[in-house]
N, C-alpha and C positions, 0 to 999 in steps of 0.2 A: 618337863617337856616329854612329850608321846610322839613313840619314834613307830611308825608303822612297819608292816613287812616287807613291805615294796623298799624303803626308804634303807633299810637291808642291804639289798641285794641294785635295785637299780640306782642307788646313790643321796647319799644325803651330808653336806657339809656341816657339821658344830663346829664352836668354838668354848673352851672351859675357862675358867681360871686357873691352869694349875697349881696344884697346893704346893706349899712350901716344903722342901727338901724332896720332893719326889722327881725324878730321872721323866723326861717325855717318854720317855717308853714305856715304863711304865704306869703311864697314863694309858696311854696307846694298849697296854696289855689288858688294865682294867678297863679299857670299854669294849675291847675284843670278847673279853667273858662276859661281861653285862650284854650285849648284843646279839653275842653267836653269828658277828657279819663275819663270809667270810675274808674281805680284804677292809684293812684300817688302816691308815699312817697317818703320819703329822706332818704339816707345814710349815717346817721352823720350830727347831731345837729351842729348849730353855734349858738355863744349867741350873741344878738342882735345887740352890738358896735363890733362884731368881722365882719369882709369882707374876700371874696375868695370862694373857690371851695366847690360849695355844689350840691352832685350828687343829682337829681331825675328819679328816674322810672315811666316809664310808663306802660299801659297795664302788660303783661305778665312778664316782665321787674323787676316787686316789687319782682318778686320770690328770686333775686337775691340781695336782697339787705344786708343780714347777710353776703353774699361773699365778698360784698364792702364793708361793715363797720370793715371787718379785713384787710383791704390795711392800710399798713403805712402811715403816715398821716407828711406834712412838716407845718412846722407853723415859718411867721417870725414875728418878734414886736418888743414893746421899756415895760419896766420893769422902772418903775419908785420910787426908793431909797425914805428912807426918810418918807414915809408916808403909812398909809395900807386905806383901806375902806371896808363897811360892805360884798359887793360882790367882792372881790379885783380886781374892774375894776372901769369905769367911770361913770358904770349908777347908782353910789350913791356920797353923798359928801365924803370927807375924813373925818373919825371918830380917826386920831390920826398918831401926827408927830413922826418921831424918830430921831438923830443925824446919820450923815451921814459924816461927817469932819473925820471920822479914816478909812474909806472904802478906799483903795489903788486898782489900775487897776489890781495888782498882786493877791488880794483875791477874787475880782470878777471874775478873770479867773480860781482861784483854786476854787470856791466853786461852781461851774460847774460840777465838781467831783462827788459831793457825789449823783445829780439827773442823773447819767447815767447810764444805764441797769436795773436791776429788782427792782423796788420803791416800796414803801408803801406809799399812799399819802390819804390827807382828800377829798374829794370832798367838794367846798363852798357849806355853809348855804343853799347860793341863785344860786341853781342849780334844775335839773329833776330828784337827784336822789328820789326812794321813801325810805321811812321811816313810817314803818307799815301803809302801802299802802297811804299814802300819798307823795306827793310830796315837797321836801324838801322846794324849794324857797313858798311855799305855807302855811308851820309853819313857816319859817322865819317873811314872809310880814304880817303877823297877831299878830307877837309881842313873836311869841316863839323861842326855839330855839333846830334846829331838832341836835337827837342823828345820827349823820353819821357815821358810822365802815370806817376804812380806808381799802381803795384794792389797789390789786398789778399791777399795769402799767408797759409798757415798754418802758425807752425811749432809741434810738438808738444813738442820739449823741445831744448835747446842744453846742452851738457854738456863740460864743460872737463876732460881728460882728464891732460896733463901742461903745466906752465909752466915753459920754460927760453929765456926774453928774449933778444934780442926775438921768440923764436918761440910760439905760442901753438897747443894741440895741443887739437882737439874731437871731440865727434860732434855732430850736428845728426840729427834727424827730423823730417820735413817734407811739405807736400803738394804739390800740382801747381803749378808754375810757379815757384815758388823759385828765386831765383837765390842760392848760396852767394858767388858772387864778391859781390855786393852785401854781402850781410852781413859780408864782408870789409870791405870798407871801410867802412861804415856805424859796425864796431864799431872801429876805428880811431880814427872821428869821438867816439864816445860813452865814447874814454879819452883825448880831447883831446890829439890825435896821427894817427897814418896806419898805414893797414894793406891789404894783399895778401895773398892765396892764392899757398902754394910747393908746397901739397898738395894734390889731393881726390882721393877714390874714394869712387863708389857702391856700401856694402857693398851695398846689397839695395831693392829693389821691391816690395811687400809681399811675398811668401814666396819670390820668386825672388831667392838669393843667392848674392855672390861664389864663399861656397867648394864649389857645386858648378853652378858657370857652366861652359860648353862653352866649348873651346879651339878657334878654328878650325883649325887643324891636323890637330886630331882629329875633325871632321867630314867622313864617310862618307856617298856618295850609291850605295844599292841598284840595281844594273844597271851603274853606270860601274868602268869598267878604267882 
């Protein structure tokens, strides 16, 4: 894709895939040097082992980006039974098994139920949210442990996709601020057992979707050699 010089400075929205284990900002940094714009942000954090659609603004572009960060959001992945960890994903070890032999495909698809429409959910330990102005994953990793209030999420629909034990394969649609690692373990909790995220991607943002997300590889800047 060919990013003119106007599109610089008076505004131009992408959206990437981003790569696995990389920090959005670090997105956000590599396309500020690819660029040379000089305002960039994202719409909607991904945490590091997550992959898919992560918008960035450009130029004039950032104005708009509290508009995009309220598009419904699609998320698919695998929910793995049996065991939780400190950030309920993969970038820690497992701190604790649970029994999983009484979990049936019939209660995995009823406890799908009780995460649909208006939630009250924890956001993890080891997240951006803050906590008397610090940021939570930041009293985590020092050995504390932050007081998080739970908020109210929306999710549109939670949909169980394939079940082969103990891994658990979804799609989720959802709104702003969701945290999927949450409902990872939450739905763990609600099949009286333990559970993590081994997967996620963001297929899509409201209409901005994976399969024709810009690769930055294939980002082209008008005028540079």
């Amino acid at each position: 894709m060919k990013l003119s010089q106007a599109d610089l400075t008076e505004g131009k929205i992408l959206h990437f895939d981003k790569p696995y284990t990389w920090t959005s900002f670090q997105l956000v940094k590599k396309i500020k040097y690819l660029t040379k714009a000089k305002k960039v942000g994202h719409a909607g954090t991904l945490d590091p082992l997550a992959t898919g659609v992560l918008i960035i603004c450009l130029g004039r572009a950032t104005k708009k980006i509290e508009e995009l960060q309220k598009m419904p959001k699609v998320y698919t992945g695998i929910i793995r039974l049996g065991a939780t960890t400190p950030c309920f994903d993969l970038e820690q070890e497992v701190d604790q098994e649970y029994p999983t032999e009484h979990i049936t495909h019939e209660m995995i698809h009823e406890a799908t139920h009780q995460f649909v429409g208006e939630i009250q959910q924890i956001p993890p330990a080891h997240s951006a949210v803050k906590v008397k102005g610090q940021r939570a994953y930041q009293i985590a990793r020092a050995g504390g442990t932050p007081e998080i209030k739970p908020k109210t999420v929306q999710i549109a629909s939670f949909e169980i996709t394939e079940i082969n034990l103990p891994d658990v394969h979804f799609k989720i649609v959802c709104g702003k601020g969701t945290y999927i690692r949450s409902i990872a373990r939450d739905f763990g909790k609600a099949l009286d057992s333990g559970g993590h995220l081994t997967k996620l991607v963001r297929e899509a943002i409201g209409n901005y979707t994976l399969d024709n997300a810009v690769e930055i590889d294939d980002l082209e800047i008008e005028g540079k050699v």
